[in-house]
C-alpha positions as a printed Julia matrix, in Angstrom:
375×3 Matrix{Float64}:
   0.0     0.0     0.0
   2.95    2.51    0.16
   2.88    2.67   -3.78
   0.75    4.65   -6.06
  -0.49    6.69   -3.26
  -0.67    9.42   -6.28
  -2.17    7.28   -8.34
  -5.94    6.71   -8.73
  -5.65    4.06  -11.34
  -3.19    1.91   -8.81
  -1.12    1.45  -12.0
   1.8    -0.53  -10.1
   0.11   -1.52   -7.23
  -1.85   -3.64   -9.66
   1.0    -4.62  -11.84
   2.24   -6.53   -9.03
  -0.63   -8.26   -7.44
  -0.87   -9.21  -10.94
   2.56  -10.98  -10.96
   1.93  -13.45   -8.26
  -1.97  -14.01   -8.36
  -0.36  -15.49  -12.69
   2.09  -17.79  -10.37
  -0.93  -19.35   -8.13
   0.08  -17.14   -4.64
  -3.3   -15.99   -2.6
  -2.18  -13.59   -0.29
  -0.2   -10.82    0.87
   1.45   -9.71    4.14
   0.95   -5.91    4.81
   1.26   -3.26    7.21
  -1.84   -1.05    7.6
   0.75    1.8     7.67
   4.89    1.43    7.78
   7.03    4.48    8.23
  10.63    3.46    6.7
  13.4     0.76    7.38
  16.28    1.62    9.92
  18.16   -0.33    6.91
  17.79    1.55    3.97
  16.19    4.94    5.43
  15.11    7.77    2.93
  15.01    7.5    -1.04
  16.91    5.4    -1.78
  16.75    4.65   -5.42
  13.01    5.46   -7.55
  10.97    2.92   -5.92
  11.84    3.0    -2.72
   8.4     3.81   -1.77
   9.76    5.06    2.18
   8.8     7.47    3.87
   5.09    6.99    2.33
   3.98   10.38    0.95
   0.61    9.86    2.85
  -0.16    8.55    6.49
  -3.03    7.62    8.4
  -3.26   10.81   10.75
  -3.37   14.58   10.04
  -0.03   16.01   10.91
   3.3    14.23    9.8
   5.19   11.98   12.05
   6.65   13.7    14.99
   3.56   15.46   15.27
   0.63   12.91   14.52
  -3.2    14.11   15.42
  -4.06   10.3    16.43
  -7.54   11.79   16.88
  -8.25   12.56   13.38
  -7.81   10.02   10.78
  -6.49   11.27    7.43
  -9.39    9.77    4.96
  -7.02   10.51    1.31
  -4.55    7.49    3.19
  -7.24    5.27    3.91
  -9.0     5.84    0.36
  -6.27    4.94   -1.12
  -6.1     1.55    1.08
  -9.45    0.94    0.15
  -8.71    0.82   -3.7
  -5.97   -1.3    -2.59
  -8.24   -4.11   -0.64
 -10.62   -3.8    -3.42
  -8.68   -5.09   -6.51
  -6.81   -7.95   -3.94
 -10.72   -9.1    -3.5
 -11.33   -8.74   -6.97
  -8.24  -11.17   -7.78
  -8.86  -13.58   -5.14
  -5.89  -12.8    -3.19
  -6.39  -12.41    0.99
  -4.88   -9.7     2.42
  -3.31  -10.57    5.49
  -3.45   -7.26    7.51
  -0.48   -6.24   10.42
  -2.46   -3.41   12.68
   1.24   -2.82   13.77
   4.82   -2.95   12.9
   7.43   -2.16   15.52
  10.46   -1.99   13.76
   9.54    0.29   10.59
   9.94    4.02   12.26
   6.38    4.52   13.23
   5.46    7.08   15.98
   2.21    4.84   17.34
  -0.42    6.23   19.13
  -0.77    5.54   23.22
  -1.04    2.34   23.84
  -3.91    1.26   25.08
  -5.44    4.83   24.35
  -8.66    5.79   22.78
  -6.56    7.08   19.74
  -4.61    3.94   19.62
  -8.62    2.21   19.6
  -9.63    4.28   16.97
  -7.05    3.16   14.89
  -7.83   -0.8    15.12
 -11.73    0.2    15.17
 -11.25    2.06   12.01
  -9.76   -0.94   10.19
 -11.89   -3.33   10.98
 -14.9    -1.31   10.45
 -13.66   -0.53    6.39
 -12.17   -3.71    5.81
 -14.49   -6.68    7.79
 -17.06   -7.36    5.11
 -14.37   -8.32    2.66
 -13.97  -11.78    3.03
 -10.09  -12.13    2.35
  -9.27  -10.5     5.48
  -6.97  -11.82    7.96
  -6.6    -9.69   11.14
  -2.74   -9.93   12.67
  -2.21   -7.77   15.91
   1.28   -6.77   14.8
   4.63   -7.7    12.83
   7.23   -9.39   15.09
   4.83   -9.04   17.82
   7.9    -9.86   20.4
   8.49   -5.75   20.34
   5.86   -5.78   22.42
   5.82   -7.94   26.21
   2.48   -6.81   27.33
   0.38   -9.51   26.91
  -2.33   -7.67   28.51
  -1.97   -5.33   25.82
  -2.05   -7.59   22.86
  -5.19   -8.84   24.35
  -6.77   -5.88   24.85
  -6.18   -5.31   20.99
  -7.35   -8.34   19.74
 -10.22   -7.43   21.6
 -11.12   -4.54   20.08
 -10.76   -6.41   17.05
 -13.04   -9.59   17.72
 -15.83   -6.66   19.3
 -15.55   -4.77   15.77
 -15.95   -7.31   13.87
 -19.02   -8.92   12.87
 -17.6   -12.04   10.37
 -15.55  -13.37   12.52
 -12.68  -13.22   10.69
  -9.1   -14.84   11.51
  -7.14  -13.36   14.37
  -3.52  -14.34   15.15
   0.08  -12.58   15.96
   3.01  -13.11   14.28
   6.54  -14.58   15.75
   5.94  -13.56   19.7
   8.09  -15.8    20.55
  12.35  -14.37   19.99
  12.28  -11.76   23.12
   9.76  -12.84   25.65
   7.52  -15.8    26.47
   5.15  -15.74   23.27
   1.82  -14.6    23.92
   0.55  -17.38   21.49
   0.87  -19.98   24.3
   0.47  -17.86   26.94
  -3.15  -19.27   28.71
  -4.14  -16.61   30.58
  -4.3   -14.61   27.45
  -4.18  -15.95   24.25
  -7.8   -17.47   24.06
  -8.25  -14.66   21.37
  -6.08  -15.89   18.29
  -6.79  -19.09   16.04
  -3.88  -19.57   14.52
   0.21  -19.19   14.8
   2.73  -17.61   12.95
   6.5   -17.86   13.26
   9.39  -16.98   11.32
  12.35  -19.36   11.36
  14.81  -20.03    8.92
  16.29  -22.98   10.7
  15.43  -26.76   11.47
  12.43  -25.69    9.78
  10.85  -28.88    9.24
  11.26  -29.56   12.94
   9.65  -26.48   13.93
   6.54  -26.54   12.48
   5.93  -30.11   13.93
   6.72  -29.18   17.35
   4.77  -25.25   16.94
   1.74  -27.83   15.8
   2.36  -29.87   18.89
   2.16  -27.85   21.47
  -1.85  -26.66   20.41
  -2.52  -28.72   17.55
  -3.85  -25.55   15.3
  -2.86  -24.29   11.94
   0.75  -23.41   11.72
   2.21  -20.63    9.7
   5.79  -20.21    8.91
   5.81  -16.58    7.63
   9.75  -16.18    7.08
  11.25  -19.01    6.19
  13.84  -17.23    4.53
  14.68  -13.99    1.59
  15.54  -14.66   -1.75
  17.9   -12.43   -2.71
  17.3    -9.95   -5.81
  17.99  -10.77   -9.64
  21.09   -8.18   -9.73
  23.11  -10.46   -6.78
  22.12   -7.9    -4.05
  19.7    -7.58   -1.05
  17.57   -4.8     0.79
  17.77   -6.51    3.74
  21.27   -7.42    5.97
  19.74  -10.88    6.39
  19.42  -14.2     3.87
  20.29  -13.63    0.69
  19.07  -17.26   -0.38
  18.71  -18.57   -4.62
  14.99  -19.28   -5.37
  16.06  -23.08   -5.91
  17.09  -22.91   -1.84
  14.39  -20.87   -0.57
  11.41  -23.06   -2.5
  13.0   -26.42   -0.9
  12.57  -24.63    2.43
   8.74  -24.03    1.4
   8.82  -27.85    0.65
   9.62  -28.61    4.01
   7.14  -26.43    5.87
   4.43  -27.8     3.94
   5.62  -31.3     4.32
   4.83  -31.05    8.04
   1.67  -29.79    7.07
   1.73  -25.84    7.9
   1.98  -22.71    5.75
   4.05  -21.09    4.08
   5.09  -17.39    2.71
   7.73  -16.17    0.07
  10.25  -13.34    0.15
  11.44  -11.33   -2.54
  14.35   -9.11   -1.63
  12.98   -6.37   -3.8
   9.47   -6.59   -3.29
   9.0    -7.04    0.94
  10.13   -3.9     2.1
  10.3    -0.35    1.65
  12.12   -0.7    -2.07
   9.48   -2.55   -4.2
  10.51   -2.42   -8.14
   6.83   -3.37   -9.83
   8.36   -4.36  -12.73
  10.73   -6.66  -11.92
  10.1   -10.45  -11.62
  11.91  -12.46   -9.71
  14.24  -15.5   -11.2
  12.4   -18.4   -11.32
   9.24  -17.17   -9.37
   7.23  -20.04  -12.38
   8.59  -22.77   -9.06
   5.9   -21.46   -6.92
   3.0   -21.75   -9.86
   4.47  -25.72   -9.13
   3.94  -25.97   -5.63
   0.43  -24.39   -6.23
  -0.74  -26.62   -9.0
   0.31  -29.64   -7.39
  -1.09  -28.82   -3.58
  -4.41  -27.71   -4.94
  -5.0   -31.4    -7.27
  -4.23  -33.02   -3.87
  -6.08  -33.1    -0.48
  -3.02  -32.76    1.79
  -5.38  -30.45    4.39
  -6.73  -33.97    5.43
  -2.75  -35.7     5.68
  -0.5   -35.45    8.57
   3.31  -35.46    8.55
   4.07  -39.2     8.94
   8.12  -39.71    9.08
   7.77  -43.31   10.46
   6.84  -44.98    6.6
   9.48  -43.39    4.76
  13.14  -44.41    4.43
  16.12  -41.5     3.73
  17.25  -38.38    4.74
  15.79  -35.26    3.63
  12.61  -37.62    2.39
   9.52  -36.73    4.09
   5.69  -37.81    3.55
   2.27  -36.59    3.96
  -0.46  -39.23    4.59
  -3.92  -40.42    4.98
  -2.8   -43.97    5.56
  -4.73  -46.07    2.67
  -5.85  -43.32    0.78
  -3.33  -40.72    0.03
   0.01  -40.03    0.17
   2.71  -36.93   -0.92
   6.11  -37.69   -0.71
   8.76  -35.15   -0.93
  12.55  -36.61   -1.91
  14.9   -33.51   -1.19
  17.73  -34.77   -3.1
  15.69  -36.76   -5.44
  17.22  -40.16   -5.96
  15.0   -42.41   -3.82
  13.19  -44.01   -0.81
  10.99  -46.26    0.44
   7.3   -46.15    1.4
   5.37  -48.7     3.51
   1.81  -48.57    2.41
  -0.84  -50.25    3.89
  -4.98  -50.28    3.96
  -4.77  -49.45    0.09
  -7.85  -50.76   -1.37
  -6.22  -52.77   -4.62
  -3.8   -50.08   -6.1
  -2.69  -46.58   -6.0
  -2.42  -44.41   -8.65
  -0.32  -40.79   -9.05
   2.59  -39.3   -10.42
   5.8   -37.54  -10.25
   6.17  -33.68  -10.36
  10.17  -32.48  -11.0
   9.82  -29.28   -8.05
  12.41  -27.11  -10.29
  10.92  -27.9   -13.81
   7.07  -28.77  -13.29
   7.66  -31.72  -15.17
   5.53  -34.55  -14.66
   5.7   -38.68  -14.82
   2.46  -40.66  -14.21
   3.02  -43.72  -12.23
   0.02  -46.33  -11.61
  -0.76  -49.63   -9.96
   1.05  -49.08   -6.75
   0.09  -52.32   -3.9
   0.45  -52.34   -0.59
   3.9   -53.4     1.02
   6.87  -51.72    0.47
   7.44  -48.96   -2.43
  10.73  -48.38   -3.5
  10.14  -44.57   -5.07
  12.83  -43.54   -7.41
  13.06  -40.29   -8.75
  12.78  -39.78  -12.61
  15.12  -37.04  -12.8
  18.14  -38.01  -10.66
  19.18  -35.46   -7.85
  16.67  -32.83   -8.39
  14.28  -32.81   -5.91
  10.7   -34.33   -6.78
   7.55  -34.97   -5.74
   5.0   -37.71   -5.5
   1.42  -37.51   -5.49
  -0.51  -41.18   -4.68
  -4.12  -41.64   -4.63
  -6.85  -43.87   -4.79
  -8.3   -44.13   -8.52
């Protein structure tokens, strides 16, 4: 939402929604209002869209009126919302971020109120809204707080939508499994960029609700270089870490060096962004919502399966080569096929029994897929 904030016709806002909704992604993380990165501060280049010429209060920022909301910011968010509805893509909505230069109302305050009130009241109806108290909500170890917050929320809003906080957990106990509090969120959010397989399993564990991994790592930009003094990963690295958080069944969200932050550069795509239009197609033929991470049927390392014993099964070979699967409760034979995770290229296989599968990978060391199913 920092771009085209002089634009009416959202010219390349739109251009790149329009990018990923082509490669199969259906949301977006972003800040109801970010100031600038400590990082890269000022102008840096053309489109670096920080400081945002507009903001959501009269006044500028050392000398907000929190009382009175500034309606030509929020217009423009509306437009914004509006075409992500009309291209199917949910808009996963931070109230907060603390790291991004913002001078924030009170906490607590009836200015700081009006701010969460007002958002929910313009954007509720829509329903590709996801309501997340704040980025790297471990900036902030009041609990009562964040409750408070998410109350206002949940009391403005009549659908019901989806409440959680995102990665509470690097400074302070996270508020996420804190049960005094955190009856008030339905689902969590992390970012990790290590063990990551590991981590989702045990972040499932502890509640058993829908896991999000919303960082799993920053691919860096097409010219070698990075906006951000963190990863700097290829695509072919950070898509096998996407792999793995969906292999143990959670979520998962992609980085793009020059697209997250303050510098956005509409027109560029990045390298090989066609491997996540794989991952799409191939989750959305499959039912893996109903399969569970199931590590105890499949030989290897780096080889992981999803399963509804019997009935389905996706199995994910990291290095490719091979491994094998026990399947049992099949009724007569399973049917599938192979997808190469770098190329999209597919093998059908067919007439799989129950016992022991030896899977071997069509294409060598590249890592591949396999979907099996009942016919």
């Amino acid at each position: 939402a920092l771009i085209d904030m002089q634009d009416p016709n959202l010219t390349k806002t739109k251009e790149i929604i329009d990018m990923y909704a082509a490669q199969g992604f259906n949301s977006i993380l972003m800040n109801a209002y970010a100031y600038d990165t400590r990082w890269c501060q000022g102008q840096t280049e053309d489109e670096d869209w920080g400081p945002p010429l507009l903001h959501p209060w009269q006044g500028d920022l050392s000398n907000h009126d929190f009382s009175r909301l500034n309606t030509d910011y929020w217009k423009h968010f509306d437009k914004v919302i509006d075409y992500m509805f009309q291209e199917g893509i949910v808009a996963y909505i931070y109230f907060k971020v603390y790291n991004k230069m913002v001078n924030w109302p009170p906490k607590g305050s009836k200015e700081d109120e009006l701010y969460f009130s007002n958002i929910v009241a313009r954007y509720q109806a829509y329903p590709n809204i996801i309501w997340c108290f704040a980025k790297e909500t471990y900036y902030e170890p009041d609990h009562a707080y964040i409750h408070k917050m998410l109350d206002v929320i949940t009391e403005n809003d009549a659908y019901d939508r989806l409440r959680t906080t995102h990665d509470d957990n690097a400074r302070v106990e996270d508020y996420a499994f804190d049960g005094e509090n955190a009856d008030n969120i339905d689902f969590y959010t992390d970012q990790t960029q290590n063990d990551i397989y590991n981590n989702s399993i045990e972040d499932y564990k502890r509640k058993e609700w829908p896991v999000s991994n919303m960082e799993p790592g920053y691919q860096g930009g097409n010219d070698g270089n990075s906006s951000y003094q963190g990863d700097n990963i290829s695509a072919e690295e950070l898509v096998k870490r996407m792999y793995l958080v969906y292999m143990a069944g959670a979520y998962a969200t992609y980085y793009y060096t020059w697209h997250a932050w303050d510098i956005v550069r509409t027109a560029e795509e990045p390298k090989n962004l066609v491997y996540y239009k794989y991952l799409s197609d191939f989750f959305t033929r499959t039912k893996w919502y109903e399969l569970v991470p199931n590590e105890d049927i499949i030989t290897g390392i780096d080889n992981y399966c999803l399963a509804k014993v019997g009935s389905e099964y996706i199995i994910y070979l990291g290095k490719g080569r091979n491994a094998t699967v026990t399947i049992e409760g099949a009724p007569q034979h399973l049917q599938g096929s192979w997808m190469n995770v770098f190329t999209g290229e597919e093998k059908k296989v067919s007439r799989i029994s129950n016992g022991s599968y030896q899977c071997t990978s069509p294409w060598g060391d590249a890592p591949s897929l396999l979907w099996l199913h009942k016919k």
